[in-house]
Structures are given as structure tokens and as C-alpha cells.
C-alpha angles and dihedrals in degrees: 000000000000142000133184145186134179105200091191127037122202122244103215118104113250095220089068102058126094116257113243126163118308100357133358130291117247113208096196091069099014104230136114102259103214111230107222089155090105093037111109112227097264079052089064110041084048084058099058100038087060091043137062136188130036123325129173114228145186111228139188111243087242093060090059115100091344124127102253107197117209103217111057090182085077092085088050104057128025079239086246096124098091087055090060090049089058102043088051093042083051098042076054101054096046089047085058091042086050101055091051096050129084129290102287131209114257105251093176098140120223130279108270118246115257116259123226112236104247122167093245103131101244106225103231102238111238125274115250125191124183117281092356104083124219112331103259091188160339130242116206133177152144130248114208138162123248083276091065083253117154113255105206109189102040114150105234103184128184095223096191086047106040106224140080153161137245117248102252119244086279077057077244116150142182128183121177130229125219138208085250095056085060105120100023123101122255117224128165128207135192123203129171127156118253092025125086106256122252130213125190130171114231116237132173089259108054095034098108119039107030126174119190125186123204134190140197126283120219106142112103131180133220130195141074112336120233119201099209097175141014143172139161118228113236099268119248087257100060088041092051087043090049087051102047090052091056090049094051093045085051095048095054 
């Protein structure tokens, strides 16, 4: 996550300066002025993780002291993908362990007696996902422009939580909530280049039907760039070697 600032924007129009490589060059300070104002958030975390020193950069209004997330894959999965690798990597292991061991008794239980249809409402038992808990809620809404028209491809990102989804192609979105999120604030934000970011906190009483409205966004800064905070996510590895160790605790 990323966060920048320019505290003080330059005053030449960008227009009139000459095109160089990656951005424009100001005469009045002599410098290449990077244009991020077209980098999507993951574009310019990437960029200043690969740079030092001072640059001077042209930025959207909605990149300014705004948390940038690196990994914009993020609002398209519930990050869950490197869990399953290690279950299955560890049912695996004990089915291997298994077939070397000893004869075993048979602990199949038996078949379950069948149940008479009666009109009694069956109550649907709780999802429950590793290291997540039971699923408390859903949070469900609409992204739309300042028409009412529906915006598909809008980035809606938990920040606190660090994952996400895309509106589909009606700007329609759902994100899930989970007995380990219990506690932790629950903040949305909507990025899309070219439209000026939301943010919303989450409450009981708007959880369900959401509409956000975006706009576009046209206003862009100049000037030196300020990195004002900055931190690294725990990588998939650690995260599937964390896991693993749980699984094998649990299994002694």
C-alpha cells in the first residue's frame, strides 16, 4: 500500500511542455515530469518500488493521499487461491502417509436413514472457508455515473482486508464478510482510471442495496512527488507457509 502527496504543485501547463519519455519536460525546473496520471494503482506502486530519490510527477487528484494497493488482482479473487494450494498439497501428504501406514480399521460411517419429506423450512447451515470463520454477511451495490448508467469494471476493494471484486457488466458488485473480519472496520473503496475514487464505510443499514455514483475525474497535479506511507503485504509464500504450519499443528 501506497500513499502520496505533492505539497506543492507546480504552476506550468502541462501542454506546453516538450514530450520526453515517459512524461513531458518543464523548463522552468528543468526536470521530466513523469505522467502517472494514466497508471493504474498496481502501475504506480510498481514505479516506486523500482525508483529512489526525488521526481517530479503528474497525478490524478484521486492518487493523492489515497491508499494505492499494489496487486490489483486482488478485486478480482477473495485471495483465497494460494489456501487451496496448501490443503490439497497437505491432503496429499497424509494420503501418502496413509498408504504407507499400517492396516487401518474401516471408520466409513454408515449410510444415513432416509428422511421423510415433510414441509418444515430447513435452515441452510453457515459457510465456512479456512482461516475465515462462518460468513456473518454480504455486502451487495450498484456503481453507476452521474446518468444512473451502469459502470462494469469498477474496482470495489475492502482496504482493512485487503481483497476485493469488479462490478459485472450491470456495475453490480458483492463481497462477503467473514467471522474473522468481526471487529475490523469495513471500508469500500472504488477506483477506476479516468473517475475520481470513492470511499464509503460500511454500516448495518446501507449493507445491502448500495449505489455509488462516480464522476469523472479531470483534475491532475504537478509538481515533487512525497511518498507519505508505505507498507509491503505479507507475500503468498509466507501466507501458504503460515498455513501449512497451522495444518500440520492441527493434524499431531
Amino acid at each position: 500500500m501506497l500513499k502520496l502527496a505533492i505539497p506543492t504543485p507546480c504552476t506550468q501547463a502541462w501542454d506546453e511542455m516538450q514530450p520526453e519519455a515517459g512524461g513531458r519536460h518543464c523548463a522552468s525546473c528543468r526536470k521530466v515530469v513523469q505522467d502517472f496520471s494514466q497508471f493504474t494503482d498496481a502501475e504506480v506502486v510498481a514505479w516506486f518500488a523500482q525508483h529512489e530519490g526525488p521526481v517530479c510527477g503528474r497525478l490524478r487528484d484521486g492518487q493523492l493521499q489515497t491508499s494505492l494497493y499494489d496487486n490489483q488482482s486482488v478485486a478480482a479473487t477473495d485471495g483465497s487461491h494460494w489456501l487451496r494450494w496448501a490443503v490439497a498439497l497437505v491432503m496429499g501428504w497424509q494420503t501418502a502417509k496413509a498408504q504407507q501406514g499400517p492396516p487401518t480399521q474401516d471408520l466409513t460411517p454408515p449410510p444415513l436413514p432416509v428422511q421423510v419429506a415433510t414441509t418444515a423450512k430447513k435452515v441452510a447451515a453457515p459457510v465456512r472457508t479456512p482461516d475465515r470463520g462462518y460468513t456473518l454477511y454480504s455486502i451487495a451495490g450498484k456503481v453507476v455515473d452521474d446518468q444512473n448508467h451502469p459502470l462494469p469494471g469498477i474496482n470495489v476493494i475492502l482496504k482493512e482486508l485487503n481483497r476485493g471484486t469488479v462490478t459485472d457488466t450491470s456495475g453490480a458488485f458483492t463481497l462477503t464478510i467473514y467471522k474473522a473480519d468481526e471487529g475490523k472496520p469495513i471500508r469500500l473503496f472504488f477506483t477506476q482510471i479516468g473517475l475520481a475514487s470513492q470511499e464509503m464505510t460500511v454500516t448495518p443499514e446501507n449493507r445491502s442495496a448500495l449505489v455509488v455514483k462516480m464522476k469523472e475525474e479531470i483534475v491532475a497535479f504537478m509538481g515533487e512527488v512525497v511518498v507519505t506511507s508505505y507498507s509491503r503485504p505479507p507475500s503468498p509464500i509466507r501466507k501458504v507457509q503460515h498455513s501449512l504450519k497451522r495444518l500440520f499443528i492441527r493434524d499431531k
